[in-house]
Backbone bond lengths (Angstrom), bond angles and torsions (degrees), N, CA, C in turn:
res aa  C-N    CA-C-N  psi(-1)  N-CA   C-N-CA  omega(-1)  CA-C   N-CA-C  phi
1 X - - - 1.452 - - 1.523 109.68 -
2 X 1.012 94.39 142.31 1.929 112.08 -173.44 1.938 87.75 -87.60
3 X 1.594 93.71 143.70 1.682 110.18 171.10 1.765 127.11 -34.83
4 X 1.650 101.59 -32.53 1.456 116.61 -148.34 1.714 79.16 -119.90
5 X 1.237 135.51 8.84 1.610 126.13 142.22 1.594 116.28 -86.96
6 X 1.365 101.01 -39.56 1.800 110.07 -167.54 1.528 91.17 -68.32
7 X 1.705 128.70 -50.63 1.345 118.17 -175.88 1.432 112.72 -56.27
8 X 1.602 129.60 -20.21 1.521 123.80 179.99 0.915 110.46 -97.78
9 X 1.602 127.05 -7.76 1.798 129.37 168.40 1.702 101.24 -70.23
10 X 1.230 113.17 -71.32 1.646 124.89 -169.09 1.552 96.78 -49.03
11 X 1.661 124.77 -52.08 1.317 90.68 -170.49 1.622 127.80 -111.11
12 X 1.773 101.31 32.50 0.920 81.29 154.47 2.153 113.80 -111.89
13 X 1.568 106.80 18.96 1.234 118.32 167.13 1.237 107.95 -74.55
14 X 1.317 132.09 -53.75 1.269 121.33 175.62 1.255 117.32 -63.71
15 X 1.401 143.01 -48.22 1.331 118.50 179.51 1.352 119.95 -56.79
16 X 1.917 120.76 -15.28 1.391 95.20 -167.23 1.692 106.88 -88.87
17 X 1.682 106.60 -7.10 1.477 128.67 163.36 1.314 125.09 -48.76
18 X 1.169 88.93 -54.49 1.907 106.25 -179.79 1.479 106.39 -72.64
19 X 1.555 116.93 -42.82 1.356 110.61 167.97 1.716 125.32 -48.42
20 X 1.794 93.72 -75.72 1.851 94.74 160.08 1.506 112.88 -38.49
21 X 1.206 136.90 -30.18 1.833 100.46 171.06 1.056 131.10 -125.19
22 X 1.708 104.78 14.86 1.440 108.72 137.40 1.654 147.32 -97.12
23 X 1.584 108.03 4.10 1.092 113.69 -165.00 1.439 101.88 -81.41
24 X 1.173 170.47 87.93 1.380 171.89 -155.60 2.075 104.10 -42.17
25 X 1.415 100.69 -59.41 2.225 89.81 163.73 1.330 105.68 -57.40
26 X 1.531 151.85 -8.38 1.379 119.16 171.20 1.250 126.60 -67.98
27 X 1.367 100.98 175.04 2.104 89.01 -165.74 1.800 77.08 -95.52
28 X 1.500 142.73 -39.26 1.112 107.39 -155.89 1.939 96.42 -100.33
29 X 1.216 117.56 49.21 1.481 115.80 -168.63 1.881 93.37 -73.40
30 X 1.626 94.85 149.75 1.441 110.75 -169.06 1.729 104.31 -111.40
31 X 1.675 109.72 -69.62 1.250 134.12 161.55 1.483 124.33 -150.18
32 X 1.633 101.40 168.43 1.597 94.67 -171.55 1.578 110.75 -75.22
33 X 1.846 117.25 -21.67 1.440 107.08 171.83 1.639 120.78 -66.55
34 X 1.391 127.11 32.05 1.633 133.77 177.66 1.897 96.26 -84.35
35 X 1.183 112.94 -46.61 1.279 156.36 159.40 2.207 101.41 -9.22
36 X 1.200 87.60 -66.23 1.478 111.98 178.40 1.521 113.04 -62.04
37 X 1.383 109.92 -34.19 1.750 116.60 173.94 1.582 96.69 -73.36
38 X 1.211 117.22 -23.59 1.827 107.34 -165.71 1.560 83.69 -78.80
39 X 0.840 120.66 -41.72 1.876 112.70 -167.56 1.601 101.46 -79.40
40 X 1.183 124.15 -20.87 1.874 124.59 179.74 1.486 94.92 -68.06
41 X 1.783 111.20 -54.78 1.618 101.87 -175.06 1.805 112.54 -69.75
42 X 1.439 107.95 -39.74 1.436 97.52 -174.82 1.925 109.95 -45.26
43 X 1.722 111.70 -45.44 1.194 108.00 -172.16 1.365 116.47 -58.31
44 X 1.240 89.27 -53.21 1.956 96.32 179.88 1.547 113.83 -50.96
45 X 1.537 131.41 -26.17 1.085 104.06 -175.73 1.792 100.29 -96.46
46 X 1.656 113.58 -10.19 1.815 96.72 169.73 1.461 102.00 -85.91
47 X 0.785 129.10 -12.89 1.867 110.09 170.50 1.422 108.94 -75.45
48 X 1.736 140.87 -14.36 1.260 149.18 -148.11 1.697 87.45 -104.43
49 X 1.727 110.56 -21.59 1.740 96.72 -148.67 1.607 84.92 -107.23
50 X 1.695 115.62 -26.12 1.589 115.36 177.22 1.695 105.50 -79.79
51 X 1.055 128.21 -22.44 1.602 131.81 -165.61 1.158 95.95 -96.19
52 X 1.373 141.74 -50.20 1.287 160.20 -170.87 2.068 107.79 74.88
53 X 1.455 94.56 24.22 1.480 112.15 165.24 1.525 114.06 -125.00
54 X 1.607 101.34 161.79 1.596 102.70 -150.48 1.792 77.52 -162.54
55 X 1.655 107.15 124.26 1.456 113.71 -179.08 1.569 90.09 -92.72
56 X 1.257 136.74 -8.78 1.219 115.93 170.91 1.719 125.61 -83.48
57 X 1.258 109.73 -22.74 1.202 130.61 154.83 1.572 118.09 -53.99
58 X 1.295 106.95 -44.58 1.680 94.06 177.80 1.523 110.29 -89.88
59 X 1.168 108.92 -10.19 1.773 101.22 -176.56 1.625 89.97 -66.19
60 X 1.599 103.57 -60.76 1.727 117.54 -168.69 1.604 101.80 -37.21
61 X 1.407 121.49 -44.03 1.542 109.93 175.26 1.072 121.90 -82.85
62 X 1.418 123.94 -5.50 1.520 103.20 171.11 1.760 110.59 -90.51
63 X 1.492 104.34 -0.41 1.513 87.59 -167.68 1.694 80.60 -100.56
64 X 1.408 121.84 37.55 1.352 121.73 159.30 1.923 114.28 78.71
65 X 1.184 114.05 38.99 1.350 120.31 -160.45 1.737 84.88 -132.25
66 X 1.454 91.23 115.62 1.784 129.84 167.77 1.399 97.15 -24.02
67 X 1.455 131.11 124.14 0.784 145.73 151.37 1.973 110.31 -67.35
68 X 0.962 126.27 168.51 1.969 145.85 -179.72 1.076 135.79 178.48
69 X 1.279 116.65 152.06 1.383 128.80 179.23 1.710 124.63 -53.30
């Protein structure tokens, strides 16, 4: 996997994470501040698409993971 797939796997795992344990009908709901990480990742990935930088992208390349188009 190229860098700029693994960054659209993780975030869209975490939002559906943050959703399940903040949504109050989930069976494994925790609290409603889980809620607040869905809006940390939503931001982070529109500042990644206006900046056209992404700190998850450079961690992913330094631990030596293929950069792509």
């Amino acid at each position: 996997m190229k860098s700029w797939q693994i960054v659209r796997l993780l975030a869209g795992f975490f939002v559906l994470l943050s959703l399940a344990l903040g949504v109050e009908g989930s069976p494994v709901f925790v609290n409603e501040w889980w809620l607040a990480f869905t809006a940390f990742v939503g931001l982070n990935l529109l500042q990644s698409a206006l900046t056209k930088w992404c700190l998850m992208e450079s961690i992913l390349s330094k631990l030596g993971v293929e950069r792509g188009c």
